[in-house]
N, CA, C and O atoms as a GROMACS GRO file, in nm:
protein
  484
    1UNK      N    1  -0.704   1.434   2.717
    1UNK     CA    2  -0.687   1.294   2.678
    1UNK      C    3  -0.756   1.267   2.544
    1UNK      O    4  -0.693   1.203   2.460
    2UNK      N    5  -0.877   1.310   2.518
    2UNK     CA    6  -0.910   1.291   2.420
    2UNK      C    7  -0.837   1.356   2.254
    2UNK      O    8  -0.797   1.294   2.156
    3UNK      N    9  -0.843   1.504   2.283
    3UNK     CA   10  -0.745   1.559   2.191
    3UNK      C   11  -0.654   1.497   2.139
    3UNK      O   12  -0.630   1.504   2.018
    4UNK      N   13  -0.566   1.404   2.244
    4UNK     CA   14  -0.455   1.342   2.238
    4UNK      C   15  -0.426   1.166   2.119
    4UNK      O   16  -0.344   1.111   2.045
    5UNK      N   17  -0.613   1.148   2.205
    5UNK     CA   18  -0.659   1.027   2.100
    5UNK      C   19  -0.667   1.056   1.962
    5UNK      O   20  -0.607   0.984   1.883
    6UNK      N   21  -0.739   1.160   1.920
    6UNK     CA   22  -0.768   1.202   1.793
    6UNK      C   23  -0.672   1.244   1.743
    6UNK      O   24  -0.692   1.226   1.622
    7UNK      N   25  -0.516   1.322   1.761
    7UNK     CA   26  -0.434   1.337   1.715
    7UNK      C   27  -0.361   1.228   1.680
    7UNK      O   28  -0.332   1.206   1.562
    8UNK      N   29  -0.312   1.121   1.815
    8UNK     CA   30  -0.227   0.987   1.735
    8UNK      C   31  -0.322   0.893   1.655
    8UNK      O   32  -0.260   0.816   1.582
    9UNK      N   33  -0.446   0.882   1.651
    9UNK     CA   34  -0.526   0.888   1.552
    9UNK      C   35  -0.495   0.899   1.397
    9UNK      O   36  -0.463   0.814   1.313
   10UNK      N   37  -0.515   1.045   1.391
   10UNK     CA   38  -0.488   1.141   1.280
   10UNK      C   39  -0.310   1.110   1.234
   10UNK      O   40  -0.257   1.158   1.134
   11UNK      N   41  -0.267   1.051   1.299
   11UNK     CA   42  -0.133   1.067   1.288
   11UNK      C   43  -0.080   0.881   1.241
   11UNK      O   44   0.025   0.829   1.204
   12UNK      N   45  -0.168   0.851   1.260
   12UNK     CA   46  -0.142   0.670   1.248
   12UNK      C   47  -0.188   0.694   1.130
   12UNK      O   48  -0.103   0.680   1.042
   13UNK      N   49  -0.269   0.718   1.102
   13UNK     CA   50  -0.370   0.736   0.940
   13UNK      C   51  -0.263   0.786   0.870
   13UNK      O   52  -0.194   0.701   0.814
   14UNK      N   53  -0.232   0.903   0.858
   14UNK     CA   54  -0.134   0.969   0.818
   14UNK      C   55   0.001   0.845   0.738
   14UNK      O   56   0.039   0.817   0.624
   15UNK      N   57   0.031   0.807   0.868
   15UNK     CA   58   0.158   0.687   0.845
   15UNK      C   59   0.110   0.598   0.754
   15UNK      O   60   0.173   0.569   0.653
   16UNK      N   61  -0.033   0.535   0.791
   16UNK     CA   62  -0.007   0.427   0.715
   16UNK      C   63  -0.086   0.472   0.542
   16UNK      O   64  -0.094   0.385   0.456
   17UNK      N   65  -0.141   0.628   0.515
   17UNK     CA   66  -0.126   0.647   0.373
   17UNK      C   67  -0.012   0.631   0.312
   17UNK      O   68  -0.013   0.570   0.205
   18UNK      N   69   0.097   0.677   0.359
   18UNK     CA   70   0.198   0.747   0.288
   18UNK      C   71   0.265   0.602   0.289
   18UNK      O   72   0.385   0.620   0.270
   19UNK      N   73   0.237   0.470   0.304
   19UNK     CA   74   0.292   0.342   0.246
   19UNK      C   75   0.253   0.269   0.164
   19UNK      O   76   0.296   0.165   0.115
   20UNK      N   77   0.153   0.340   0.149
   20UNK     CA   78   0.052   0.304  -0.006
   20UNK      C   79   0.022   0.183   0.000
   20UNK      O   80   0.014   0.122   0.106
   21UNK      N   81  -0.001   0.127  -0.123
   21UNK     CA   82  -0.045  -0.049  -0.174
   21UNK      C   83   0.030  -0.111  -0.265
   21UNK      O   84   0.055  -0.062  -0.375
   22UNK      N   85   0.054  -0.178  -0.242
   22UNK     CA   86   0.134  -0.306  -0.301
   22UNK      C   87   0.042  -0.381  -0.371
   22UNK      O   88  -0.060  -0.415  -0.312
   23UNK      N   89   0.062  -0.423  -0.520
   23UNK     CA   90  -0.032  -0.511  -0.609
   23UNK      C   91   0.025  -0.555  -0.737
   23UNK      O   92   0.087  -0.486  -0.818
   24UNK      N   93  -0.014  -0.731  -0.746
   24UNK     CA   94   0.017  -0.795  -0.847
   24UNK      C   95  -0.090  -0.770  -0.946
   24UNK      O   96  -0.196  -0.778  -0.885
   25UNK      N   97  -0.120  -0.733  -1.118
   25UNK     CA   98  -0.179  -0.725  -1.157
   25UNK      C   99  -0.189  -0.818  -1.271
   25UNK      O  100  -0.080  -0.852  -1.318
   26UNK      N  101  -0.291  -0.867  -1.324
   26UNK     CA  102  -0.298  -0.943  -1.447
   26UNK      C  103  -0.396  -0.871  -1.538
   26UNK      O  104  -0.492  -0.817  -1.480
   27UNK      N  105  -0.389  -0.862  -1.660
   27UNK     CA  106  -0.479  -0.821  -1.773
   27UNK      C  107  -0.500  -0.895  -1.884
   27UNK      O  108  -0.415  -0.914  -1.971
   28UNK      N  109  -0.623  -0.941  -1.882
   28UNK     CA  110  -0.674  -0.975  -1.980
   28UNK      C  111  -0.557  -0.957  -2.111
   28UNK      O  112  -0.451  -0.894  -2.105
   29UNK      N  113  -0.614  -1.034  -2.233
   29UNK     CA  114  -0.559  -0.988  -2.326
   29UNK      C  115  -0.706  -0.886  -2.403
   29UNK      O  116  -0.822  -0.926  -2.394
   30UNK      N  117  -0.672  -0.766  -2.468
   30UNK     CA  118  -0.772  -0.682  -2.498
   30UNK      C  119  -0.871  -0.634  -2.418
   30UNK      O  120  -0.990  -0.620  -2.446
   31UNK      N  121  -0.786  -0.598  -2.261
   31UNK     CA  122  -0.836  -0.509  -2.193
   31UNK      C  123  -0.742  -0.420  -2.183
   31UNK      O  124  -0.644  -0.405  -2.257
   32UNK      N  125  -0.784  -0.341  -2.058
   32UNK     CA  126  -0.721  -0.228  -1.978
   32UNK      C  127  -0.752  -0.191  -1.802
   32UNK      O  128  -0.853  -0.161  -1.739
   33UNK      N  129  -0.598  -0.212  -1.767
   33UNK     CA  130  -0.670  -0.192  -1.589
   33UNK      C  131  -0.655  -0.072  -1.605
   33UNK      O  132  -0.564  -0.028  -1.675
   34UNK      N  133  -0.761   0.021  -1.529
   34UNK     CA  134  -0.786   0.205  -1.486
   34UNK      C  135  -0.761   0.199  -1.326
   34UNK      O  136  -0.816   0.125  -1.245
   35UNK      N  137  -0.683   0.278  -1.308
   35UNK     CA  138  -0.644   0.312  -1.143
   35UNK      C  139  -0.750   0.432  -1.109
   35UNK      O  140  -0.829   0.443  -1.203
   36UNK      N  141  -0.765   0.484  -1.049
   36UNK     CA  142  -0.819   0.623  -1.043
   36UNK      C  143  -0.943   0.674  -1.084
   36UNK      O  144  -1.044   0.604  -1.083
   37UNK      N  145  -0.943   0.766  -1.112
   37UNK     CA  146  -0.985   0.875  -1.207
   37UNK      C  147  -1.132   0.961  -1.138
   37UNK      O  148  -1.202   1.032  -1.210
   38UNK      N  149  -1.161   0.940  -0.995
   38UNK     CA  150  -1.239   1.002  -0.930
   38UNK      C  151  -1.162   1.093  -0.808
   38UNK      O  152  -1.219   1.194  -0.766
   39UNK      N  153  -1.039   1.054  -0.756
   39UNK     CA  154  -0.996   1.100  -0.609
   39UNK      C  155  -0.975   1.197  -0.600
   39UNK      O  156  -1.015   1.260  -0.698
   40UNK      N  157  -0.921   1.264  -0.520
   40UNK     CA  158  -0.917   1.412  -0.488
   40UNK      C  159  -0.745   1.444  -0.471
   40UNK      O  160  -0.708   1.562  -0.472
   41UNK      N  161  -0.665   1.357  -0.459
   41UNK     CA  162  -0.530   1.382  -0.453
   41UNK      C  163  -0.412   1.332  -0.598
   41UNK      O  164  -0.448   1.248  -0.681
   42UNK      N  165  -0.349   1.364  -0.602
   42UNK     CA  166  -0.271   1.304  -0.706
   42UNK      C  167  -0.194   1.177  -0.658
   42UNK      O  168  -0.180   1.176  -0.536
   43UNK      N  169  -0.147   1.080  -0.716
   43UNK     CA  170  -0.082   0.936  -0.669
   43UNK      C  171   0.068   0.936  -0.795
   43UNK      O  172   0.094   0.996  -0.900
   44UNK      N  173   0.154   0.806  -0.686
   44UNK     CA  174   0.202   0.779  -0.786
   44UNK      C  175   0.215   0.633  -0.842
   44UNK      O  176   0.180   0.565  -0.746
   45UNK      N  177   0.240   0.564  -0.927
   45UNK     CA  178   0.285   0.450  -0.905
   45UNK      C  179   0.418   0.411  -0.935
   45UNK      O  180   0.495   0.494  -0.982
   46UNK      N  181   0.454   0.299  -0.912
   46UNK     CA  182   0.608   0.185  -0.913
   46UNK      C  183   0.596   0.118  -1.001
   46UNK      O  184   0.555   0.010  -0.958
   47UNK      N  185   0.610   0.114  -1.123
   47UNK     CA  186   0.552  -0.080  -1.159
   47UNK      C  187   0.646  -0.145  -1.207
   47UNK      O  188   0.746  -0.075  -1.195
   48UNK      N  189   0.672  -0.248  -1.260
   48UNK     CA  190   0.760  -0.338  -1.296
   48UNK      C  191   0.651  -0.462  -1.403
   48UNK      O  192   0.543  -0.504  -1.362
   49UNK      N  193   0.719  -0.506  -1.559
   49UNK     CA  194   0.654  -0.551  -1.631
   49UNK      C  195   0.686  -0.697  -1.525
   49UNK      O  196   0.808  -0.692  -1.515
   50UNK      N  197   0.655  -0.776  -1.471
   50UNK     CA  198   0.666  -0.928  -1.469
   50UNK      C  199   0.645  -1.022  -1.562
   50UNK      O  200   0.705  -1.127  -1.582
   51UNK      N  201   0.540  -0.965  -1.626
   51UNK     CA  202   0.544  -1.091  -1.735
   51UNK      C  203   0.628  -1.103  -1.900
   51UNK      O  204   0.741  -1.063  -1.930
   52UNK      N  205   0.533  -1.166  -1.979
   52UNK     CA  206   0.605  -1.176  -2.105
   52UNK      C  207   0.530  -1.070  -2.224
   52UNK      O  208   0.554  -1.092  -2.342
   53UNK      N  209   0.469  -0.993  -2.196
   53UNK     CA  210   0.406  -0.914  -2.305
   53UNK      C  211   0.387  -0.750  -2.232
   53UNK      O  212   0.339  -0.709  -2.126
   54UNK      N  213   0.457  -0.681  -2.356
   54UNK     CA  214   0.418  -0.520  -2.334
   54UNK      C  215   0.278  -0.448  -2.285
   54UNK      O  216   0.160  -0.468  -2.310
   55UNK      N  217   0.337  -0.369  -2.217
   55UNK     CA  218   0.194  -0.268  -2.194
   55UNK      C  219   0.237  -0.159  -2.172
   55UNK      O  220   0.342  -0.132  -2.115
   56UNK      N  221   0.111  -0.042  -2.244
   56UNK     CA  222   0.190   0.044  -2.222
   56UNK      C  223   0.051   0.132  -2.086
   56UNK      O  224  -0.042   0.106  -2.009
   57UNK      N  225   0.113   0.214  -2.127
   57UNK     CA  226   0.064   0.330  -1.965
   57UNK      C  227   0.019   0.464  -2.024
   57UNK      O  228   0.102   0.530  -2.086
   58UNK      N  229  -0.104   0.508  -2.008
   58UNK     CA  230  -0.156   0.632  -2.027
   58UNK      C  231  -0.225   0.702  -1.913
   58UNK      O  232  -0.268   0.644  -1.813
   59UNK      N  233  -0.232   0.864  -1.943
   59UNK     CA  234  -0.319   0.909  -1.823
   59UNK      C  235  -0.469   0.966  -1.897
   59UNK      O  236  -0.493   1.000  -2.013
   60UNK      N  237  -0.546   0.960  -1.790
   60UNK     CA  238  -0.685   1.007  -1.849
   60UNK      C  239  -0.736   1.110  -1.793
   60UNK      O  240  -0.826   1.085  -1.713
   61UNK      N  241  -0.712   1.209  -1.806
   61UNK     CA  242  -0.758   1.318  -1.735
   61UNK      C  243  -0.864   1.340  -1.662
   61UNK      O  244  -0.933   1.238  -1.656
   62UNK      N  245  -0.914   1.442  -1.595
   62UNK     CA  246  -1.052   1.438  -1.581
   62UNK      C  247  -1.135   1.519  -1.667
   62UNK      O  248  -1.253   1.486  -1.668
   63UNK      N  249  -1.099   1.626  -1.745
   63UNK     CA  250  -1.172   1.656  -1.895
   63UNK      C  251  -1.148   1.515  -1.988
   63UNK      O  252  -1.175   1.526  -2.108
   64UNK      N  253  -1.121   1.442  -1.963
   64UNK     CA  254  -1.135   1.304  -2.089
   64UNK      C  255  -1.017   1.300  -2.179
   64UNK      O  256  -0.985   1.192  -2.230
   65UNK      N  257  -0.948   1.410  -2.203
   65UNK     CA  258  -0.839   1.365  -2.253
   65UNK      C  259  -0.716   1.256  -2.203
   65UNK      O  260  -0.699   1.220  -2.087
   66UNK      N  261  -0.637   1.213  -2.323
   66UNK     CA  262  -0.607   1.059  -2.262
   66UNK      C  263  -0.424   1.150  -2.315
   66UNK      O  264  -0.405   1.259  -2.370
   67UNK      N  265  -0.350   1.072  -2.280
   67UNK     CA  266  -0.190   1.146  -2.291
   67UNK      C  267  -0.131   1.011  -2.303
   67UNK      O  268  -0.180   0.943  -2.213
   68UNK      N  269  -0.029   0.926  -2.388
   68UNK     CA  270   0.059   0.831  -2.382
   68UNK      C  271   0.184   0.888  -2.289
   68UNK      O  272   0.264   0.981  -2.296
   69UNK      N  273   0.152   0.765  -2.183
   69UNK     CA  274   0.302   0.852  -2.093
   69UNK      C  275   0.414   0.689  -2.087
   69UNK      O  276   0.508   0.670  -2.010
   70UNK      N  277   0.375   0.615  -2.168
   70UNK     CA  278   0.526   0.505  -2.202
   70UNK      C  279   0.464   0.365  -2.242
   70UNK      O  280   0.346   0.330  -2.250
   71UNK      N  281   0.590   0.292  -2.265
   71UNK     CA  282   0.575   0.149  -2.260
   71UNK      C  283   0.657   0.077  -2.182
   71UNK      O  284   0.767   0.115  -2.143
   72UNK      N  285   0.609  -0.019  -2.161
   72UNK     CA  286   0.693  -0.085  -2.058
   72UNK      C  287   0.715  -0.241  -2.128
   72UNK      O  288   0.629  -0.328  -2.139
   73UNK      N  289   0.831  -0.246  -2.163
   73UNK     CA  290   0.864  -0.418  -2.216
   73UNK      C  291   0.861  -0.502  -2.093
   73UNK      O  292   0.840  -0.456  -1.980
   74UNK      N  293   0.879  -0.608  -2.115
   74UNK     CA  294   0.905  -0.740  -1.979
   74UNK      C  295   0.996  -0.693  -1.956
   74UNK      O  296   1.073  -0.621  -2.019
   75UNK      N  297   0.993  -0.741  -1.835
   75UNK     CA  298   1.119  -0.630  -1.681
   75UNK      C  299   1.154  -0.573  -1.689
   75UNK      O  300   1.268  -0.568  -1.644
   76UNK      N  301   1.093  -0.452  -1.760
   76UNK     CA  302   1.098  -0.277  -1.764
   76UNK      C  303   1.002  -0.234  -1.637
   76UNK      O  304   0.895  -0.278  -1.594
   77UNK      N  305   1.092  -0.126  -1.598
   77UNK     CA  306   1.017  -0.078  -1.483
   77UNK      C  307   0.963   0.090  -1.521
   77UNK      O  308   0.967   0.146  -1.630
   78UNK      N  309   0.933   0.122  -1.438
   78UNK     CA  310   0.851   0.319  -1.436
   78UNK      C  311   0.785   0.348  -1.329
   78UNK      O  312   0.695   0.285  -1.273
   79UNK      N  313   0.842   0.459  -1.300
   79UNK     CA  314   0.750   0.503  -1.205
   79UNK      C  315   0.704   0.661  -1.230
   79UNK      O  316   0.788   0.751  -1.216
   80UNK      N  317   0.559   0.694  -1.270
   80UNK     CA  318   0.462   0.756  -1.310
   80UNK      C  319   0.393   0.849  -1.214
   80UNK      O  320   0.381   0.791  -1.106
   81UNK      N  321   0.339   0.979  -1.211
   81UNK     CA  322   0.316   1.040  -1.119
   81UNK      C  323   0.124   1.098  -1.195
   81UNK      O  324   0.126   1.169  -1.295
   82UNK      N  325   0.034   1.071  -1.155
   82UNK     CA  326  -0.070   1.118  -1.187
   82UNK      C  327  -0.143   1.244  -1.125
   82UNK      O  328  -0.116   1.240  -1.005
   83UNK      N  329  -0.207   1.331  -1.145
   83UNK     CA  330  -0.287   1.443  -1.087
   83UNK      C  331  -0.390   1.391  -1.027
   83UNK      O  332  -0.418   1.273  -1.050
   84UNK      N  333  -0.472   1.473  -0.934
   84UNK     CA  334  -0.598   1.441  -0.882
   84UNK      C  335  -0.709   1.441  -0.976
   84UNK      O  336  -0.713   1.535  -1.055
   85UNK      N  337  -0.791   1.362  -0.982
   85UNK     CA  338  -0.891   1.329  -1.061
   85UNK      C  339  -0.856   1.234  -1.249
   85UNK      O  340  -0.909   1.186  -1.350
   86UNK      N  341  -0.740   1.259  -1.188
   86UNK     CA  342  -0.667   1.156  -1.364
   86UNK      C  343  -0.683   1.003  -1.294
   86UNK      O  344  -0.689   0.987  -1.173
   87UNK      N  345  -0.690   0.883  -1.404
   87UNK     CA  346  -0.651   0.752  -1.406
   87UNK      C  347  -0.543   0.736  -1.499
   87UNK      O  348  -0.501   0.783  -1.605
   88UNK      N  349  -0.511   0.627  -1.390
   88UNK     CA  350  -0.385   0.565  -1.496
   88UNK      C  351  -0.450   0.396  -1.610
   88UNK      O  352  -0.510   0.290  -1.589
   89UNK      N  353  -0.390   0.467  -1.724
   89UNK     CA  354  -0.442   0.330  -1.806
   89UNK      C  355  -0.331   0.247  -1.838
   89UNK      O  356  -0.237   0.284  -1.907
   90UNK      N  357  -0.350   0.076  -1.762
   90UNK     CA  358  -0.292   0.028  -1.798
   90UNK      C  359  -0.316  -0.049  -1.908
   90UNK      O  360  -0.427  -0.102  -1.906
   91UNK      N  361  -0.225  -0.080  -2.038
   91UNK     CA  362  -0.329  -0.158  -2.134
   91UNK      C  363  -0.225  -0.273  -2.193
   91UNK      O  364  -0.110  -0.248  -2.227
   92UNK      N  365  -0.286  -0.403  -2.200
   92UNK     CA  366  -0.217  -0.499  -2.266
   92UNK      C  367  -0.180  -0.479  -2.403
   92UNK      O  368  -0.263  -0.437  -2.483
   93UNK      N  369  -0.082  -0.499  -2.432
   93UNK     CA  370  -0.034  -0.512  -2.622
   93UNK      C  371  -0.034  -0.617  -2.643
   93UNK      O  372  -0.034  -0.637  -2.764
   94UNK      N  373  -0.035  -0.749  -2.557
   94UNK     CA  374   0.032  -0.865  -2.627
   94UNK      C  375  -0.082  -0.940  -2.641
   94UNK      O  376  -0.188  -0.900  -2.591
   95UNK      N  377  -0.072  -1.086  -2.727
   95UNK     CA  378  -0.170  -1.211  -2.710
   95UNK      C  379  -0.193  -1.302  -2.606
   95UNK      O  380  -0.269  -1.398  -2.596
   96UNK      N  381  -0.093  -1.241  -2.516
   96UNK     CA  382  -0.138  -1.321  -2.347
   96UNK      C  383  -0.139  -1.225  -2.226
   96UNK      O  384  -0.097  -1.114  -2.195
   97UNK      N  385  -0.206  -1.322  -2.177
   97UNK     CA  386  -0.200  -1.168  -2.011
   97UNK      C  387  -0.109  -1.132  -1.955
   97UNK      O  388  -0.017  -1.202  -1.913
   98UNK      N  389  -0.124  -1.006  -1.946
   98UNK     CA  390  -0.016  -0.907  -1.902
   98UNK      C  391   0.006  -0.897  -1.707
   98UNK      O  392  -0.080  -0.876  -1.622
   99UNK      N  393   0.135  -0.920  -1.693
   99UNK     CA  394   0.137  -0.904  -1.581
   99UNK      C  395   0.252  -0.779  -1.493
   99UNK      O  396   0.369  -0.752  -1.517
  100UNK      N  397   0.168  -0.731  -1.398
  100UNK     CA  398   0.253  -0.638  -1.332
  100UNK      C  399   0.313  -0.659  -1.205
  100UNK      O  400   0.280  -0.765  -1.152
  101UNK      N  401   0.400  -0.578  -1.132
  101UNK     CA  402   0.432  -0.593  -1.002
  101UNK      C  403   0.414  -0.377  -0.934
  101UNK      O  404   0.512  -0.303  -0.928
  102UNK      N  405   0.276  -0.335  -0.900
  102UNK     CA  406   0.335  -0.188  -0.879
  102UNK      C  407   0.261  -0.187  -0.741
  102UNK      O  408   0.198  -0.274  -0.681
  103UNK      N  409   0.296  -0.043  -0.710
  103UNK     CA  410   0.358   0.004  -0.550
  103UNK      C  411   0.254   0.162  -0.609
  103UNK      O  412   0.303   0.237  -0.692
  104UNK      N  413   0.129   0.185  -0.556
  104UNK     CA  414   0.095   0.256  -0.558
  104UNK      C  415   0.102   0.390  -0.436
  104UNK      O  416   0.072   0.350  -0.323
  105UNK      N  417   0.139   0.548  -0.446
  105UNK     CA  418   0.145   0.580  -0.315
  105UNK      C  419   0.111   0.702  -0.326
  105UNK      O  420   0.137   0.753  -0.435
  106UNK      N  421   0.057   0.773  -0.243
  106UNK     CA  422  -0.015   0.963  -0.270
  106UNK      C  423  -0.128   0.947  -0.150
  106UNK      O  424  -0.149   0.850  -0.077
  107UNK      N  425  -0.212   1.108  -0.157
  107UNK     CA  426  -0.313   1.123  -0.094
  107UNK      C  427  -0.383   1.032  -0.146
  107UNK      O  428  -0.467   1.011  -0.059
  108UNK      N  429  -0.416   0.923  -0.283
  108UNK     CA  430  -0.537   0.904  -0.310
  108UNK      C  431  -0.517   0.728  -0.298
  108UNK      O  432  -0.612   0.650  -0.313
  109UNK      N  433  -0.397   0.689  -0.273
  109UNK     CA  434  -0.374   0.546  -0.246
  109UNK      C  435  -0.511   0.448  -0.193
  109UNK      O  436  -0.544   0.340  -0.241
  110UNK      N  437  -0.563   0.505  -0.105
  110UNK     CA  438  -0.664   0.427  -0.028
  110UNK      C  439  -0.814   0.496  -0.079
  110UNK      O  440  -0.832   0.615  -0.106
  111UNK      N  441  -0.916   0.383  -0.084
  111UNK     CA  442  -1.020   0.424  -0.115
  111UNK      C  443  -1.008   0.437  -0.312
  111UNK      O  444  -1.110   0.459  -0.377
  112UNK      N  445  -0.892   0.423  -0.371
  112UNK     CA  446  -0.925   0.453  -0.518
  112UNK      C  447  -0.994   0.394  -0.564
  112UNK      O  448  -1.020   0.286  -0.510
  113UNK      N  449  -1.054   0.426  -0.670
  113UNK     CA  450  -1.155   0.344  -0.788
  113UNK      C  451  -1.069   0.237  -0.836
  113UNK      O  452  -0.954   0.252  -0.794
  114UNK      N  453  -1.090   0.105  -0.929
  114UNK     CA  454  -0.965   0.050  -0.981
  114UNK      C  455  -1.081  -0.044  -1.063
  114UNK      O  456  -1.194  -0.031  -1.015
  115UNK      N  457  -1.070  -0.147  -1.193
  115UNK     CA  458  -1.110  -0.184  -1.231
  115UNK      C  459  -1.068  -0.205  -1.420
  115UNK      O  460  -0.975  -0.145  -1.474
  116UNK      N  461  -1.146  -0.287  -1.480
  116UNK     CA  462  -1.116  -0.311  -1.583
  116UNK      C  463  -1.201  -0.293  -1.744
  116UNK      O  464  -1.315  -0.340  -1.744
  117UNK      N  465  -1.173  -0.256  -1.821
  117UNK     CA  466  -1.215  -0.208  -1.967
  117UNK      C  467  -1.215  -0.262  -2.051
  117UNK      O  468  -1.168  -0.372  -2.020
  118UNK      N  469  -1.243  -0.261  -2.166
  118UNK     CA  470  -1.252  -0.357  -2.271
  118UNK      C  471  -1.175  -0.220  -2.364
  118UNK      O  472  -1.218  -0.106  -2.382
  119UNK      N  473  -1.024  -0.296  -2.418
  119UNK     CA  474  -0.940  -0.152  -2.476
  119UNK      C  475  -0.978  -0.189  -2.639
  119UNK      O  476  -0.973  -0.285  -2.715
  120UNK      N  477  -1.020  -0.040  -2.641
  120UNK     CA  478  -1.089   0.026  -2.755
  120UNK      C  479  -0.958   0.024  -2.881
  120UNK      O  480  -0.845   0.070  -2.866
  121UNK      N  481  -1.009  -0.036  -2.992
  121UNK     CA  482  -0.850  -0.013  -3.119
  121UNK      C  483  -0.908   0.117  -3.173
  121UNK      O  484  -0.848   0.180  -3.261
   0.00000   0.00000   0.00000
């Protein structure tokens, strides 16, 4: 019986990683939201521009190198695949806040780091 607990357990967990997170994002103007960049699995995300100003999307490795992987105009969409231990940089271009609609999903969905930067010219 117990075995049995710890497996549908292990197995509910399971289910509800692999549906990831759902999130509206806003950015500053002359910042940057960072997804990641500590976890142990690779992720991906969904996003969709919602608002009225570009942003584009980079990855940051975990040696520190940074890679341009697109831009995204208003209601341009992408969906982006990162490695374990990379962040994703999201960064405003425009003079007003940037808004997103993304669908994050991988081993590292839950528990990620996430937070915001002051983007460097």
């Amino acid at each position: 019986m117990r075995t049995y607990l710890i497996v549908t357990l292990l197995t509910c967990l399971a289910l509800l990683g692999s549906c990831g997170v759902t999130s509206d994002l806003r950015i500053e103007t002359g910042k940057q939201f960072v997804l990641g960049g500590s976890q142990r699995g690779a992720f991906r995300v969904a996003a969709r521009n919602s608002g009225s100003v570009p942003v584009s999307v980079a990855e940051r490795r975990p040696d520190g190198t940074i890679e341009e992987r697109g831009r995204l105009e208003p209601g341009g969409r992408a969906e982006l695949a990162f490695g374990a231990g990379s962040a994703a940089l999201v960064r405003n271009l425009g003079e007003r806040d940037a808004e997103l609609h993304c669908e994050i999903k991988g081993d590292a969905s839950f528990g990620m780091g996430m937070g915001y930067e002051v983007l460097k010219k």
